[in-house]
C-alpha positions in Angstrom: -7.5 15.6 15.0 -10.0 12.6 13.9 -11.7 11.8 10.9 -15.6 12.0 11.1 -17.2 9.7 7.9 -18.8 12.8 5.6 -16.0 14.7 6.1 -13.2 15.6 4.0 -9.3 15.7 4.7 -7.9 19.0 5.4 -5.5 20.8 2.7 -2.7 20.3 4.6 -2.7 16.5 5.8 -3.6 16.5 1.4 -0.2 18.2 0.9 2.0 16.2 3.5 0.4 13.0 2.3 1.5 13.9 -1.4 4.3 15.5 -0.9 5.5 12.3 1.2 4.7 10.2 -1.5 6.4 12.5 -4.1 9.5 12.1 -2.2 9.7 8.1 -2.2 7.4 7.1 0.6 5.7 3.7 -0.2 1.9 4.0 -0.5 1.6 0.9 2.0 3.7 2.8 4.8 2.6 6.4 4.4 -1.3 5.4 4.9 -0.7 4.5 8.3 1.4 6.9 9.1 -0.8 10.0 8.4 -3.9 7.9 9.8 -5.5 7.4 6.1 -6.4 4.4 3.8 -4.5 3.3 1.3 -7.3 3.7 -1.3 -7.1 7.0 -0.5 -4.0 7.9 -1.5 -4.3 6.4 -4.6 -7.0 8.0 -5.1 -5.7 11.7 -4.4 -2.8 10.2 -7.0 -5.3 9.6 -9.4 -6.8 12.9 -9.1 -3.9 15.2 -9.7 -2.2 13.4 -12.5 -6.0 13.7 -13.9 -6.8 17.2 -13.1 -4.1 18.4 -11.4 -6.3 18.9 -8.5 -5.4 18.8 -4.6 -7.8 20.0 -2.7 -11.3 18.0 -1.8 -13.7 18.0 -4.8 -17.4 20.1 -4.1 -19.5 17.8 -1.9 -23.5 17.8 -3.1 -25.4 18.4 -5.7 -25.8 21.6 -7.4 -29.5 22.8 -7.6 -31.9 22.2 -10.3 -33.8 24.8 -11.6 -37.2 24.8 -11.6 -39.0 22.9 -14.1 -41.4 25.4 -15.3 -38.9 28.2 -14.6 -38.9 29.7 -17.8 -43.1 29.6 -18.0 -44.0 31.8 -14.8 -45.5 34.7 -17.1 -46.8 32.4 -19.5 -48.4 30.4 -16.6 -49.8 33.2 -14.9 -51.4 35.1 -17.8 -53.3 31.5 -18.0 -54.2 31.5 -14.8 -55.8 34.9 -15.0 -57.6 33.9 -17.8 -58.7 31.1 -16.7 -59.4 31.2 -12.8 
């Protein structure tokens, strides 16, 4: 398997990574062992003694509502008013 940039890690290299870790396996050897970088293991560490998270945070944005959202019946009675 190989690692395309935009993509995230899958759950299980995740677990095997940590779980390697966890049981004594320096940061410096493990990254090139599972074929990752050492920032990001440190980074997955980070994460779970934060959050307790181990699976790949939600990637984009979430939508914005509309602006004027709120003002459609309040626009459009103007409108009608006023063509």
């Amino acid at each position: 398997m190989t690692w395309r940039s935009g993509q995230a890690y899958s759950q299980d290299l995740r677990e095997r990574v940590l779980a390697a870790v966890d049981g004594g396996l320096r940061v410096r050897e493990g990254a090139p062992l599972f074929r990752v970088s050492i920032s990001y293991i440190y980074k997955a560490l980070a994460r779970r003694a934060a959050t307790g998270a181990t699976t790949a945070s939600a990637r984009g944005g979430a939508r914005r509502k509309a602006v004027l959202a709120g003002h459609e019946a309040a626009l459009l009675a103007h409108l009608r008013a006023r063509p």
